[in-house]
C-alpha positions in Angstrom: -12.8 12.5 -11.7 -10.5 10.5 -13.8 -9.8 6.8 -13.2 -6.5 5.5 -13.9 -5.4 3.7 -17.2 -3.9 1.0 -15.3 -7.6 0.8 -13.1 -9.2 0.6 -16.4 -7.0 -2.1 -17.5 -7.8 -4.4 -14.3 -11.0 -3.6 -15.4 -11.0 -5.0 -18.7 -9.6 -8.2 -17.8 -11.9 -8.9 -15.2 -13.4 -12.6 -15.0 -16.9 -11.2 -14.5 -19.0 -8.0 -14.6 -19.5 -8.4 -10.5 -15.6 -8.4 -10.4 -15.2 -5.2 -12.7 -18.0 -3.5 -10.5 -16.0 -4.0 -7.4 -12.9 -2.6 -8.7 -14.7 0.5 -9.9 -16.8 1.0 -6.8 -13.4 0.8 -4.9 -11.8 3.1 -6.8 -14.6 5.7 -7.5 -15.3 5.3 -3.2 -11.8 6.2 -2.7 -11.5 8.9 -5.0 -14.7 10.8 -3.8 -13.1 9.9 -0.1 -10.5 12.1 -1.4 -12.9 14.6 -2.6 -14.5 14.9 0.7 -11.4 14.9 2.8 -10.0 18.3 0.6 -13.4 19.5 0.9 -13.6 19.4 5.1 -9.9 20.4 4.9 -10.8 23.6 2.9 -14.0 24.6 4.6 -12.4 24.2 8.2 -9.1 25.9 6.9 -11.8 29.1 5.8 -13.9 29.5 8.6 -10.9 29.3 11.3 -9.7 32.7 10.7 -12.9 34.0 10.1 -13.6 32.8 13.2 -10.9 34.2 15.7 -12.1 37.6 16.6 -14.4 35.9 19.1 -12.6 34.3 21.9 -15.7 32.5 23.7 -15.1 30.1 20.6 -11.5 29.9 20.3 -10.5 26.0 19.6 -14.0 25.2 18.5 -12.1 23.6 15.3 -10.5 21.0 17.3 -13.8 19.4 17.7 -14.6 18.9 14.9 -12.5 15.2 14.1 -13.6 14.1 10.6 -16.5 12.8 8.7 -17.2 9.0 8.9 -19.5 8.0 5.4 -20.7 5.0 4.2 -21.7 4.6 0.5 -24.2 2.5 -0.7 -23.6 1.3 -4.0 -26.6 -0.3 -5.8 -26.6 -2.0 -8.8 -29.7 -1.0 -11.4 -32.8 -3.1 -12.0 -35.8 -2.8 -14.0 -38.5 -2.3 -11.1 -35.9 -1.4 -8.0 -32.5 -1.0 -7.1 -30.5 -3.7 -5.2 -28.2 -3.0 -2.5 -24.8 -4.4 -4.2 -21.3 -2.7 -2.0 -21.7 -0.7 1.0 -18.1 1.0 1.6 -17.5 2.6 4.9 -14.6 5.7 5.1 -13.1 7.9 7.0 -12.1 11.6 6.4 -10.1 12.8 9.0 -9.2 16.3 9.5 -5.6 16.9 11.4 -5.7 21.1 11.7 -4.2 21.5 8.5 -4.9 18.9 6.0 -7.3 16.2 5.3 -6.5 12.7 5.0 -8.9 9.8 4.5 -8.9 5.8 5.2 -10.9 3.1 4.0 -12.5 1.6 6.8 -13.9 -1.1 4.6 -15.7 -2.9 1.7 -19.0 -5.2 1.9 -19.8 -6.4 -1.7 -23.2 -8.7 -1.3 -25.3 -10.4 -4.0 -28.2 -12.7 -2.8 -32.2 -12.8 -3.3 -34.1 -9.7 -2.5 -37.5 -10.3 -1.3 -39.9 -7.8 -1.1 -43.8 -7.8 0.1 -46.3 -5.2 0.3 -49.8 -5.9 1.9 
C-alpha cells in the first residue's frame, strides 16, 4: 500500500500528532476499503461461473450485497491499547465490480477507566 506524497505532505504539516493520526487512519481505512472491495469483487466474479452448472442455485450471487466493516483504530500504550478512530465502510458489490463508500469517521480521545475486582 503506498500513501500519496501529497497525503504525506498534509501529514507533515499537521498542528498535532492526533491531527496526523487522523489523516493517516483515513487514508489507510480507505485504501484497505479498496482492498476489500476488489477482493469481494474478484472472489464473487470466480465462483459465479464455477457455480452455473447447478440450476437449484442460479442467482445465488445476487444475494450477496456487500460487506459493511468497521475498523477500530487504537492508538498504543504501555499496559493497553486505547480505542482512538472507529471508521465504518461499505464495500458494495454491483455484479461486476466492487465499489466502496465511507460511511463514517469517529475519532475519540478521553479517560479510560478500567477496574478489575
Amino acid at each position: 500500500m503506498q500513501i500519496a506524497a501529497s497525503t504525506i505532505s498534509t501529514m507533515a504539516s499537521a498542528a498535532s500528532p492526533e491531527d496526523a493520526a487522523r489523516i493517516f487512519i483515513g487514508t489507510v481505512s480507505q485504501a484497505l476499503a479498496e482492498v476489500m472491495a476488489d477482493a469481494l469483487s474478484n472472489a464473487l466474479n470466480a465462483a459465479v461461473p464455477a457455480t452455473a452448472g447447478n440450476p437449484a442455485i442460479q442467482g445465488w450471487q445476487s444475494m450477496v450485497g456487500g460487506l459493511a466493516v468497521a475498523m477500530d483504530w487504537s492508538s498504543a500504550t504501555i499496559i493497553r491499547p486505547h480505542p482512538m478512530a472507529r471508521v465504518a465502510n461499505f464495500c458494495a458489490y454491483t455484479g461486476t465490480a466492487a465499489g466502496y463508500n465511507p460511511l463514517g469517521v469517529n475519532i475519540s480521545a478521553g479517560v479510560n477507566i478500567t477496574a478489575s475486582f
